[in-house]
VMD Tcl script that builds the backbone (N, CA, C; Angstrom):
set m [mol new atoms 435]
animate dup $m
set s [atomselect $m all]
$s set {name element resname resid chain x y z} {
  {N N UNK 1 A 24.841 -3.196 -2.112}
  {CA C UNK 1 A 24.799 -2.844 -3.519}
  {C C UNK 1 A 23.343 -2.619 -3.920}
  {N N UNK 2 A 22.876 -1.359 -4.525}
  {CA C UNK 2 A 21.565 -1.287 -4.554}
  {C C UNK 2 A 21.142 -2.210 -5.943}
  {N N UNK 3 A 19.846 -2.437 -6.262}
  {CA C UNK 3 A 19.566 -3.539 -6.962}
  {C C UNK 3 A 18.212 -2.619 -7.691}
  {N N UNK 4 A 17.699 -2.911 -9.189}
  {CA C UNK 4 A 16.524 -2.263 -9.321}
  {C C UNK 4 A 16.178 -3.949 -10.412}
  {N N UNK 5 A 14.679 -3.600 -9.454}
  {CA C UNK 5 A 13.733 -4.783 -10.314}
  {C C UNK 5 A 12.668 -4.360 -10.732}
  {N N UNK 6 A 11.981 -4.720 -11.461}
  {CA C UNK 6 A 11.111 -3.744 -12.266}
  {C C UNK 6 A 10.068 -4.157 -11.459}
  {N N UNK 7 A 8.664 -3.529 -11.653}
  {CA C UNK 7 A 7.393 -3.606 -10.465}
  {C C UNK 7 A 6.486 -3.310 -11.564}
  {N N UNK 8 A 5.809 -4.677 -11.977}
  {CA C UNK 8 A 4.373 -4.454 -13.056}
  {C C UNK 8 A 2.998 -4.509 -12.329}
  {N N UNK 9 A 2.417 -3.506 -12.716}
  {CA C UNK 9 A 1.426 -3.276 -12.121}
  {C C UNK 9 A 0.057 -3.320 -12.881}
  {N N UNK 10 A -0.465 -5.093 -12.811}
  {CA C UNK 10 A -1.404 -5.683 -14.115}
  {C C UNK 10 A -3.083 -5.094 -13.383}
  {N N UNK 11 A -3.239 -4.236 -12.793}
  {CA C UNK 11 A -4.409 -3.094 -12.662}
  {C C UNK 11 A -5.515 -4.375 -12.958}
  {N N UNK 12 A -5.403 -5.524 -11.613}
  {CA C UNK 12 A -6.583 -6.316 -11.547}
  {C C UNK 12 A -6.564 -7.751 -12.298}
  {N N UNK 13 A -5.622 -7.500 -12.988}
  {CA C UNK 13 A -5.368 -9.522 -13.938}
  {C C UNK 13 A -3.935 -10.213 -13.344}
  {N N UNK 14 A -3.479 -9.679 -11.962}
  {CA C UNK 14 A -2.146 -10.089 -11.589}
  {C C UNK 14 A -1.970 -11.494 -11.164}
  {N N UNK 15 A -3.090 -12.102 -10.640}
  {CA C UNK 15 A -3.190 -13.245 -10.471}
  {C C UNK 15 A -3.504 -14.085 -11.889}
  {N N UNK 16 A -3.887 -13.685 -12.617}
  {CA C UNK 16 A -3.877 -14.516 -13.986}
  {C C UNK 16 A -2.749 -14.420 -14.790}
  {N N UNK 17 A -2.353 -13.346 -14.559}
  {CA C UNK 17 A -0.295 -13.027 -15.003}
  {C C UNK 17 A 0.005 -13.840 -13.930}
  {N N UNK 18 A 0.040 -14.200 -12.912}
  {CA C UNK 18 A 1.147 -15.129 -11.978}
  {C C UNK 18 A 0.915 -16.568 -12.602}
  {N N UNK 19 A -0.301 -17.140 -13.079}
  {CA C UNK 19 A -0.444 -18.290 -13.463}
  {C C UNK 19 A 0.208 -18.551 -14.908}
  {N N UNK 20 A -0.052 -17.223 -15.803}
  {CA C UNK 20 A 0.334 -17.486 -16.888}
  {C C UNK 20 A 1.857 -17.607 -17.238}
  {N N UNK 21 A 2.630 -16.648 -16.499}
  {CA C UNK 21 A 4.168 -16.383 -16.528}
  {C C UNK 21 A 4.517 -18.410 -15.425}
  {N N UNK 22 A 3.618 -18.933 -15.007}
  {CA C UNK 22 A 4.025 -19.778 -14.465}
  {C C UNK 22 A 4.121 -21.265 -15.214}
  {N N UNK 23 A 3.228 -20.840 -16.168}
  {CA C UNK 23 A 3.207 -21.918 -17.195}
  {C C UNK 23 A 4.388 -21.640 -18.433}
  {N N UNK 24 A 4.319 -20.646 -18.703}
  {CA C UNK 24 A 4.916 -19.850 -19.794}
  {C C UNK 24 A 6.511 -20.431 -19.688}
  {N N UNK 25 A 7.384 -19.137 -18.752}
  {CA C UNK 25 A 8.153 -19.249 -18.045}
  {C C UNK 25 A 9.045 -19.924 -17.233}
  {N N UNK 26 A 8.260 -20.622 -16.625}
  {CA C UNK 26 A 8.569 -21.903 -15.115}
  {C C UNK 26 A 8.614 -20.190 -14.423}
  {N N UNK 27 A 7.898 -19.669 -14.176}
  {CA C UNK 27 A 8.117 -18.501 -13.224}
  {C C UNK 27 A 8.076 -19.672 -11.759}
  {N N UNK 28 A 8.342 -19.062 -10.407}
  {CA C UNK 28 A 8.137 -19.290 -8.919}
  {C C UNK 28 A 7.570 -18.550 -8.512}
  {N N UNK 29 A 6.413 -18.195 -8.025}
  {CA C UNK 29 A 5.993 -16.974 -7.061}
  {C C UNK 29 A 6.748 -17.461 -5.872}
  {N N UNK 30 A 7.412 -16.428 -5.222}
  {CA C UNK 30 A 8.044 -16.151 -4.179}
  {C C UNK 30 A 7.567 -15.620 -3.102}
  {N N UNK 31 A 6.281 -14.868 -3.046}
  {CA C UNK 31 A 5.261 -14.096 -2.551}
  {C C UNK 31 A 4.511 -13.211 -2.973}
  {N N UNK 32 A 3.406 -13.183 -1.942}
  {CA C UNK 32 A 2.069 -13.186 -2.634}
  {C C UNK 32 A 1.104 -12.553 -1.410}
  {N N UNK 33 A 0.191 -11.348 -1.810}
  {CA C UNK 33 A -0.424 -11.200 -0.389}
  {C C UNK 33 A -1.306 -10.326 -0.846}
  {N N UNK 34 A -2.439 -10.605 0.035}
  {CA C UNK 34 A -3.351 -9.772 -0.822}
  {C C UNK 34 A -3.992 -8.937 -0.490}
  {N N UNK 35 A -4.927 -7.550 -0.731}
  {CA C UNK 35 A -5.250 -6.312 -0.008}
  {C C UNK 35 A -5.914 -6.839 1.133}
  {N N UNK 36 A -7.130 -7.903 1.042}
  {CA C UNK 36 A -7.704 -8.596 2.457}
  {C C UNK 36 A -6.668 -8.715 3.706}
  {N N UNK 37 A -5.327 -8.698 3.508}
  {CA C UNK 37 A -4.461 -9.294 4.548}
  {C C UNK 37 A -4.023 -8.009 4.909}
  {N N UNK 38 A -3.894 -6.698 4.440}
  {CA C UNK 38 A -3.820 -5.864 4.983}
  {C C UNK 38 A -3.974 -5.226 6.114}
  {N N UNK 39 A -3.122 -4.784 6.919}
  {CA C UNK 39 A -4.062 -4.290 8.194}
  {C C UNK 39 A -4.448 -2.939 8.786}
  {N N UNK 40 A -4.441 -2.628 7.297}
  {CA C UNK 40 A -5.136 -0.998 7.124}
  {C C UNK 40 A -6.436 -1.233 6.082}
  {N N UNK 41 A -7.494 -1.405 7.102}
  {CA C UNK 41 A -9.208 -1.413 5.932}
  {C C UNK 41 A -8.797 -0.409 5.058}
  {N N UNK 42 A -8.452 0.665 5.305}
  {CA C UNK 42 A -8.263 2.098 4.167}
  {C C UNK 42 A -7.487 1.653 3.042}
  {N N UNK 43 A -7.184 0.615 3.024}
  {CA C UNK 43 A -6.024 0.378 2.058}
  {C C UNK 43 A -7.145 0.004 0.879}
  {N N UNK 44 A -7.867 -0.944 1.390}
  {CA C UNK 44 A -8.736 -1.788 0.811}
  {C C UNK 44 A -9.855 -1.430 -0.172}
  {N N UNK 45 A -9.994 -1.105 -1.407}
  {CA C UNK 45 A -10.949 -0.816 -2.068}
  {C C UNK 45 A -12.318 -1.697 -2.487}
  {N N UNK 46 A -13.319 -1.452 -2.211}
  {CA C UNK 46 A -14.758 -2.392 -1.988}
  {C C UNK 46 A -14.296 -3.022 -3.489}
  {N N UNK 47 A -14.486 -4.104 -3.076}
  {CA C UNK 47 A -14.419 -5.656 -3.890}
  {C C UNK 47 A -13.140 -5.998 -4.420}
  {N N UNK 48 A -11.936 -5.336 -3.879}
  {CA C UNK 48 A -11.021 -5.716 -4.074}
  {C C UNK 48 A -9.554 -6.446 -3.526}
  {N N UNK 49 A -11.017 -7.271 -2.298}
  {CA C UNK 49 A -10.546 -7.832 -1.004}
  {C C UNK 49 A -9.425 -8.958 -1.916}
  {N N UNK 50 A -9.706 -9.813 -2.394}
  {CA C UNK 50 A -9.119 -10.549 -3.217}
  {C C UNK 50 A -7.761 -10.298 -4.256}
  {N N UNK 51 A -8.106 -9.305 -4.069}
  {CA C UNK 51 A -6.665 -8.890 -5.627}
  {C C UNK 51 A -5.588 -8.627 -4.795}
  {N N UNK 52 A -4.451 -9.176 -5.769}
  {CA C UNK 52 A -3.098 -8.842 -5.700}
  {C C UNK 52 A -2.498 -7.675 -4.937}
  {N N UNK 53 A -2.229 -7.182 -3.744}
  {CA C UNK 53 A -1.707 -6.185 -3.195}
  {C C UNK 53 A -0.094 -6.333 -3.497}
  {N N UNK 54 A 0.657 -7.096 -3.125}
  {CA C UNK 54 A 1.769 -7.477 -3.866}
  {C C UNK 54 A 2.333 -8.782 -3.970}
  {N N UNK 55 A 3.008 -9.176 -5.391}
  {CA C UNK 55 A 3.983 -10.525 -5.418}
  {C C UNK 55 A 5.108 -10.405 -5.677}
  {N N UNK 56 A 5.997 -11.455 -5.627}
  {CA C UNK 56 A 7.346 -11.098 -6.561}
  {C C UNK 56 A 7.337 -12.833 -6.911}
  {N N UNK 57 A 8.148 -12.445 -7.980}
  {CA C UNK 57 A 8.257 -14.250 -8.705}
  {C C UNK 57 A 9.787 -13.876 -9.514}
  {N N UNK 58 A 10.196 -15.507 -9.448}
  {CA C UNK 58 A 11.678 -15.641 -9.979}
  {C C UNK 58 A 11.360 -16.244 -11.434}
  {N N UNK 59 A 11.952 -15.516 -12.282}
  {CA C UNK 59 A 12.295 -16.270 -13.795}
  {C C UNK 59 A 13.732 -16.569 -13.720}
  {N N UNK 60 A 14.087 -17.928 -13.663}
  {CA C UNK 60 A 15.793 -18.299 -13.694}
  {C C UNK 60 A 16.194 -17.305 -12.113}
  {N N UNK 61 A 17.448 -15.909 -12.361}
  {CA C UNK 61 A 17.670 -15.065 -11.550}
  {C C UNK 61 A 16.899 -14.235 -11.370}
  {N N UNK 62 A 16.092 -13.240 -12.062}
  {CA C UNK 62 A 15.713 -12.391 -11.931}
  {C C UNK 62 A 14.083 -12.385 -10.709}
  {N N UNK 63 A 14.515 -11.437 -10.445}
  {CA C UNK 63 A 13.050 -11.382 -9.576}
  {C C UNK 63 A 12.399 -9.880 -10.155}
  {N N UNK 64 A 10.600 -10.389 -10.388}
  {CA C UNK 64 A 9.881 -9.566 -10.777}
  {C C UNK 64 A 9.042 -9.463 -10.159}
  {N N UNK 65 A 8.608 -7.951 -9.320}
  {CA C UNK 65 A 7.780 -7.897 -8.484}
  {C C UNK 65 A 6.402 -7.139 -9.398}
  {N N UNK 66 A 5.309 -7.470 -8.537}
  {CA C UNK 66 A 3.914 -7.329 -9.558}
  {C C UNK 66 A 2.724 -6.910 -8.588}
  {N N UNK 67 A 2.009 -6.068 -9.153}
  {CA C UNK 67 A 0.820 -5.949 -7.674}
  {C C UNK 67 A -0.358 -5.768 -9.072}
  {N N UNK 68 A -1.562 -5.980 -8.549}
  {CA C UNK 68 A -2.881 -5.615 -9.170}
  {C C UNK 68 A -3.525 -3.483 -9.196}
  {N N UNK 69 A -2.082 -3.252 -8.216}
  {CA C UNK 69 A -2.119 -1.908 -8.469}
  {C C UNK 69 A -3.693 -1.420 -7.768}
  {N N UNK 70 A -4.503 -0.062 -8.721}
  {CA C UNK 70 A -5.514 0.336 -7.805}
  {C C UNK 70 A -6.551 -0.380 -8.919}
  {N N UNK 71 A -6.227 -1.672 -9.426}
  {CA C UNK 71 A -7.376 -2.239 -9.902}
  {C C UNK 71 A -8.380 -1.460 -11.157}
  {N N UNK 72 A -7.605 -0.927 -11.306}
  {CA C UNK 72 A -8.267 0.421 -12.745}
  {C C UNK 72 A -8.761 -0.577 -14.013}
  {N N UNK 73 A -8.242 -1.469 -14.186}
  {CA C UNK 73 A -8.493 -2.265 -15.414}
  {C C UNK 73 A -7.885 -2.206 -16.632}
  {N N UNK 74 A -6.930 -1.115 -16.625}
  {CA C UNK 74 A -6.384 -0.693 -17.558}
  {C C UNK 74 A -4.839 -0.623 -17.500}
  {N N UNK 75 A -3.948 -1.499 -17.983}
  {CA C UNK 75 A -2.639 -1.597 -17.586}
  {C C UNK 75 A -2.125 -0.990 -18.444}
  {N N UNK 76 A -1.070 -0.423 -18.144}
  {CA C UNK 76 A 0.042 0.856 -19.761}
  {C C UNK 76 A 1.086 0.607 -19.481}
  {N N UNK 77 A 1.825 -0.527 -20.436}
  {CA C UNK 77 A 3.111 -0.808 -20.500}
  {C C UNK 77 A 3.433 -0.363 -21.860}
  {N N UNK 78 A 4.072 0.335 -21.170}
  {CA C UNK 78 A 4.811 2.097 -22.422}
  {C C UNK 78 A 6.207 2.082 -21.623}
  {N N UNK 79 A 6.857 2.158 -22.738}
  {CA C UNK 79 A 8.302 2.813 -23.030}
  {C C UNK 79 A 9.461 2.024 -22.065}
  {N N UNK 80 A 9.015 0.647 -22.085}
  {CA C UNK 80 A 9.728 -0.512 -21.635}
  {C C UNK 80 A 9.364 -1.853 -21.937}
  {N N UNK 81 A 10.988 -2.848 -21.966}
  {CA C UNK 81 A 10.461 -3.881 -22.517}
  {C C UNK 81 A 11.047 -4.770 -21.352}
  {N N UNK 82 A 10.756 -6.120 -21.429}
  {CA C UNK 82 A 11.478 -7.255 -20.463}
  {C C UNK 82 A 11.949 -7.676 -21.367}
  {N N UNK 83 A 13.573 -7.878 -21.154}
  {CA C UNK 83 A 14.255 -8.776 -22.237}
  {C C UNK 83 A 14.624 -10.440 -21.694}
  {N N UNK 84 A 14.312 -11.233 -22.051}
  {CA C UNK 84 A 14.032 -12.138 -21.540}
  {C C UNK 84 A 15.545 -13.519 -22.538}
  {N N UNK 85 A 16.750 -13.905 -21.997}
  {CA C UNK 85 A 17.682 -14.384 -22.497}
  {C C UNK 85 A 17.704 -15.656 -22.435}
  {N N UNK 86 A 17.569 -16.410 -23.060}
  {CA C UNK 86 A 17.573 -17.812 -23.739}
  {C C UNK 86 A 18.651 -18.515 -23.664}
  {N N UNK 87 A 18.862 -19.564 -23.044}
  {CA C UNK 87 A 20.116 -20.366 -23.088}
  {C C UNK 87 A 20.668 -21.044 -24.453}
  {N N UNK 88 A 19.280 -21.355 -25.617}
  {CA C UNK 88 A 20.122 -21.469 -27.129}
  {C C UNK 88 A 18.331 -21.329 -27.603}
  {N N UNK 89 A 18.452 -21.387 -29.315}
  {CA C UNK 89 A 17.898 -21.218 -30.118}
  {C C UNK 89 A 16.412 -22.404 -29.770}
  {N N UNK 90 A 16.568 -22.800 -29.213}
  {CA C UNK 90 A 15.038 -24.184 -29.139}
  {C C UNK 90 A 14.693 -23.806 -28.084}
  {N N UNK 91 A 15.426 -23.067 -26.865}
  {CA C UNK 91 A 14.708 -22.281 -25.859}
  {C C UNK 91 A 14.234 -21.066 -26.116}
  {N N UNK 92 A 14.806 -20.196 -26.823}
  {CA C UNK 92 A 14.008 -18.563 -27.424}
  {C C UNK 92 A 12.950 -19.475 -27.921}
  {N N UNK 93 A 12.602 -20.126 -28.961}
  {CA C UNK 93 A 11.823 -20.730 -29.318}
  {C C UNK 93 A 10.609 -20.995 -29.087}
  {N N UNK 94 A 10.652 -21.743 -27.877}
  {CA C UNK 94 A 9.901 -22.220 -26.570}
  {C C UNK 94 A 8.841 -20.839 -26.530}
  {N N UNK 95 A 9.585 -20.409 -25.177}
  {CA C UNK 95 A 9.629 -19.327 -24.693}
  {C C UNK 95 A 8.856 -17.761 -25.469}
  {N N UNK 96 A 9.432 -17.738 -26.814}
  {CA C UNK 96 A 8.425 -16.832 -27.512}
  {C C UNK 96 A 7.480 -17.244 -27.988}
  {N N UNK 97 A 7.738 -18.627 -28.390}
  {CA C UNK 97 A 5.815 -19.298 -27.915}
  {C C UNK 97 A 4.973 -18.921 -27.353}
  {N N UNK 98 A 5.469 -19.453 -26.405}
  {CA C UNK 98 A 4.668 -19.359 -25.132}
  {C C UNK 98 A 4.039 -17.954 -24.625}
  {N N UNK 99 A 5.356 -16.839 -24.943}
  {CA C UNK 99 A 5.370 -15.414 -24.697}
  {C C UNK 99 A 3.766 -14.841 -25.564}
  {N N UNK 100 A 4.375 -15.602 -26.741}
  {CA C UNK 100 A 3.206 -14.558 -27.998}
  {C C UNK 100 A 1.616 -15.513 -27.679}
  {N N UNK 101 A 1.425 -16.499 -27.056}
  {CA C UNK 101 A 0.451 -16.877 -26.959}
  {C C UNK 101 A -0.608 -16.011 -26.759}
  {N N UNK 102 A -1.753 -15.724 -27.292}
  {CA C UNK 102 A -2.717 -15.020 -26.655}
  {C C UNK 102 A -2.385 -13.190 -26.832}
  {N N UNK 103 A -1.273 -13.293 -27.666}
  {CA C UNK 103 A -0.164 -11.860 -27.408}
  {C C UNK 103 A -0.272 -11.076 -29.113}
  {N N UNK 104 A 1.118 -10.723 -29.323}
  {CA C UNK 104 A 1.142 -10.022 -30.427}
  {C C UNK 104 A 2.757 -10.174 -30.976}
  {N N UNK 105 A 3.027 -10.942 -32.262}
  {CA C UNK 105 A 4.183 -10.484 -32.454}
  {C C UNK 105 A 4.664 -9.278 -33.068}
  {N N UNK 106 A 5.604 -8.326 -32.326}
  {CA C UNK 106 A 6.254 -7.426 -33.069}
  {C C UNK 106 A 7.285 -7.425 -33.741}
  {N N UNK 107 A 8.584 -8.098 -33.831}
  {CA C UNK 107 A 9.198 -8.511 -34.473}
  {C C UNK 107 A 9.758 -10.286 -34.237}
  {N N UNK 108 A 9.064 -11.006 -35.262}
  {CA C UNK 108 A 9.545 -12.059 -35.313}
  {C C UNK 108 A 10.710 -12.950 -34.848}
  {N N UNK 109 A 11.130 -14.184 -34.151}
  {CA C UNK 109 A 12.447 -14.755 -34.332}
  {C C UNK 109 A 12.769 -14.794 -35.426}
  {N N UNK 110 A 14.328 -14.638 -35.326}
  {CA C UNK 110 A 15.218 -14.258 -36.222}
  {C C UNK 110 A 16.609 -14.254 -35.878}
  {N N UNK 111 A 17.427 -14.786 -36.891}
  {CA C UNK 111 A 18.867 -14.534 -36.747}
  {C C UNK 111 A 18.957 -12.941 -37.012}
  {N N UNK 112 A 20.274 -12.462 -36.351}
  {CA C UNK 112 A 20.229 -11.101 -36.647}
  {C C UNK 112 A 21.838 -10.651 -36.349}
  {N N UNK 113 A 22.861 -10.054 -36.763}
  {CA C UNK 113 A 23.716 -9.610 -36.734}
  {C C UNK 113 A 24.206 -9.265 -35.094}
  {N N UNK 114 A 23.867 -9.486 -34.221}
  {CA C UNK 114 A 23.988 -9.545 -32.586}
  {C C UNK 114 A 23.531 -10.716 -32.405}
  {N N UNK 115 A 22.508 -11.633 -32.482}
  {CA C UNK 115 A 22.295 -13.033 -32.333}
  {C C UNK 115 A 21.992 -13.764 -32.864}
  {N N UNK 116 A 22.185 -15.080 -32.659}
  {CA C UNK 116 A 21.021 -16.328 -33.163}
  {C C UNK 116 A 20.007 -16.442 -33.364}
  {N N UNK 117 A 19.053 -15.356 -32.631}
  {CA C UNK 117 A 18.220 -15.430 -32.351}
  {C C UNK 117 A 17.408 -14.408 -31.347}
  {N N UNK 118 A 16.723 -13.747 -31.969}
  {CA C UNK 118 A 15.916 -12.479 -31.344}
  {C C UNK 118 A 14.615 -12.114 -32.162}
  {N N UNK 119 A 13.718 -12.194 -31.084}
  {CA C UNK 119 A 12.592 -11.407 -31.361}
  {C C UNK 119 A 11.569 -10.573 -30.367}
  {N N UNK 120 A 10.784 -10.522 -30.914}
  {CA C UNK 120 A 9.786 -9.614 -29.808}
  {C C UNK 120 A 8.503 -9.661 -30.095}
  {N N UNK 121 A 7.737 -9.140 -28.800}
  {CA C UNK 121 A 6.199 -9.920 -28.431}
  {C C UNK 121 A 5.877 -9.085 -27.082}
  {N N UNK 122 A 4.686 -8.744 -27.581}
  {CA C UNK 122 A 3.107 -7.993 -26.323}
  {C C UNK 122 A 2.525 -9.304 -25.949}
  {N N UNK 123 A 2.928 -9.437 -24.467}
  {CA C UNK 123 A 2.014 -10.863 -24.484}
  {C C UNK 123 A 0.789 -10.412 -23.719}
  {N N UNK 124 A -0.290 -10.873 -23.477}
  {CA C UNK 124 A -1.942 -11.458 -23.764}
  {C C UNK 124 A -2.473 -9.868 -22.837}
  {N N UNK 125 A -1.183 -9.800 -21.384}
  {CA C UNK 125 A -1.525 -8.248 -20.832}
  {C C UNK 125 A -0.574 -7.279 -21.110}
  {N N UNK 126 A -0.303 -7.185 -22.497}
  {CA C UNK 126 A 0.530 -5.865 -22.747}
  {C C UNK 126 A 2.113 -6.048 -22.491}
  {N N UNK 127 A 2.607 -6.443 -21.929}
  {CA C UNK 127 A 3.512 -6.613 -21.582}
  {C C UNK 127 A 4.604 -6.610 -23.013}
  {N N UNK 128 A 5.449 -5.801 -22.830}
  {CA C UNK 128 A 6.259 -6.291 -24.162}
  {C C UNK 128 A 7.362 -6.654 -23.938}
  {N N UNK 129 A 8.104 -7.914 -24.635}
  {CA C UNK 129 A 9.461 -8.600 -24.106}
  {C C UNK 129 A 10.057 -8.763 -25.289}
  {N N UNK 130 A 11.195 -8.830 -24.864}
  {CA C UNK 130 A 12.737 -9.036 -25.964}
  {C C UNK 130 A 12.856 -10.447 -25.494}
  {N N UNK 131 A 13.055 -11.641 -26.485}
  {CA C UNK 131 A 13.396 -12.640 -26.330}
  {C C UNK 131 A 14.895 -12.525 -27.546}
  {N N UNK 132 A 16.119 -13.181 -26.606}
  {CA C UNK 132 A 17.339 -13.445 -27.115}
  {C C UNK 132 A 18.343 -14.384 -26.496}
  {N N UNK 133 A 19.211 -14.864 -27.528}
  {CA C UNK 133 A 20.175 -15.968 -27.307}
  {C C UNK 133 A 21.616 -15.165 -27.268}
  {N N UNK 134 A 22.187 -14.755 -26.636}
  {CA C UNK 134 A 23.486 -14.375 -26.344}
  {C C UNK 134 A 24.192 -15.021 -27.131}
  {N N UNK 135 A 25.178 -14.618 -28.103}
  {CA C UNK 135 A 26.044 -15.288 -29.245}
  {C C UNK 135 A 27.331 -15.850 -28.415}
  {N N UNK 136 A 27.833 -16.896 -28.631}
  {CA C UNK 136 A 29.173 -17.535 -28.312}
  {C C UNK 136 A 30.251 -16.323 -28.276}
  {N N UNK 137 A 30.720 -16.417 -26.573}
  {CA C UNK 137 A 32.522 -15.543 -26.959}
  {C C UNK 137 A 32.696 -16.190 -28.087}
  {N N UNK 138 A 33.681 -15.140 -28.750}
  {CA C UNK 138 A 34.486 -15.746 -29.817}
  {C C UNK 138 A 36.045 -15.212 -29.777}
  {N N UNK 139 A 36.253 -14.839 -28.703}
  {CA C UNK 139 A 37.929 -14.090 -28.970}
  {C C UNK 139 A 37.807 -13.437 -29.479}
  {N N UNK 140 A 36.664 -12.218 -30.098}
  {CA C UNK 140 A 37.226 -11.591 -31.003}
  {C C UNK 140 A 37.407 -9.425 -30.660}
  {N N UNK 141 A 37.949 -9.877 -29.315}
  {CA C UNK 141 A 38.352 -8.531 -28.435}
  {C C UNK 141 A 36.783 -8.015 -28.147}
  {N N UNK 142 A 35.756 -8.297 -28.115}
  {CA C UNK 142 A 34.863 -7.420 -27.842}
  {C C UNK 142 A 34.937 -7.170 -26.603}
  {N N UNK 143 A 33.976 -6.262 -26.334}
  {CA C UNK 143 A 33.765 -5.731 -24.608}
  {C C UNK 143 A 32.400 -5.938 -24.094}
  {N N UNK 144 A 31.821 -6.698 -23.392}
  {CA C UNK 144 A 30.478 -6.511 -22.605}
  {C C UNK 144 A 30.348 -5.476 -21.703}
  {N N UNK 145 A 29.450 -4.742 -21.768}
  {CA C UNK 145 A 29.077 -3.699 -20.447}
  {C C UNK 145 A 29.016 -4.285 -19.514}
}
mol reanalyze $m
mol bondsrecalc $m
mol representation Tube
mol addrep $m
């Protein structure tokens, strides 16, 4: 079954995104390796023996893979968000805390006619996430995709 996971590419702060999503989150890095370990020198851009060539880390299920990219300095997270789902209202909570730390809120927590609880946030590298609480089945015939 093919699978798509998204691949952020923090252009040189990926190791400070692995620490931060680790505090944030409870992220896991799962792996981690870096252009030095490469075994193509060509790969390797002068002084960027150290940076992130690639990771992947678990939030709950999901796995998010991440590299430092070609180290440009400049990351562009455009025209996507991470939606990030909350087991109840004191965990969105948490969590968009933690998210907006250092970040930006764009739309506030909030009850809202789909949940308990939803909001949204650019955290500290651009990144923009949907934080939400999935509302109780209620019997009331709906359909999930």
């Amino acid at each position: 079954m093919p699978q798509i996971q998204p691949y952020v590419f923090f252009e040189g702060r990926c190791q400070e995104a692995l620490d931060y999503y680790r505090r944030a989150l409870g992220a896991e890095v799962t792996a981690l390796m870096r252009y030095k370990e490469s075994p193509d020198p060509g790969m390797i851009q002068p002084g960027s023996e150290d940076k992130v060539m690639h990771a992947s880390f678990r939030v709950g299920e999901t796995t998010v893979l991440a590299s430092d990219g070609r180290c440009g300095g400049q990351p562009s997270f455009q025209g996507f968000a991470l939606s990030l789902t909350a087991a109840n209202e004191a965990e969105a909570d948490r969590l968009f805390g933690a998210l907006v730390d250092g970040g930006q809120v764009t739309m506030p927590l909030t009850t809202t006619f789909f949940s308990p609880r939803f909001g949204m946030t650019t955290d500290r590298f651009g990144v923009s996430w949907m934080v939400y609480v999935a509302p109780p089945e209620q019997g009331r015939g709906g359909r999930r995709a």
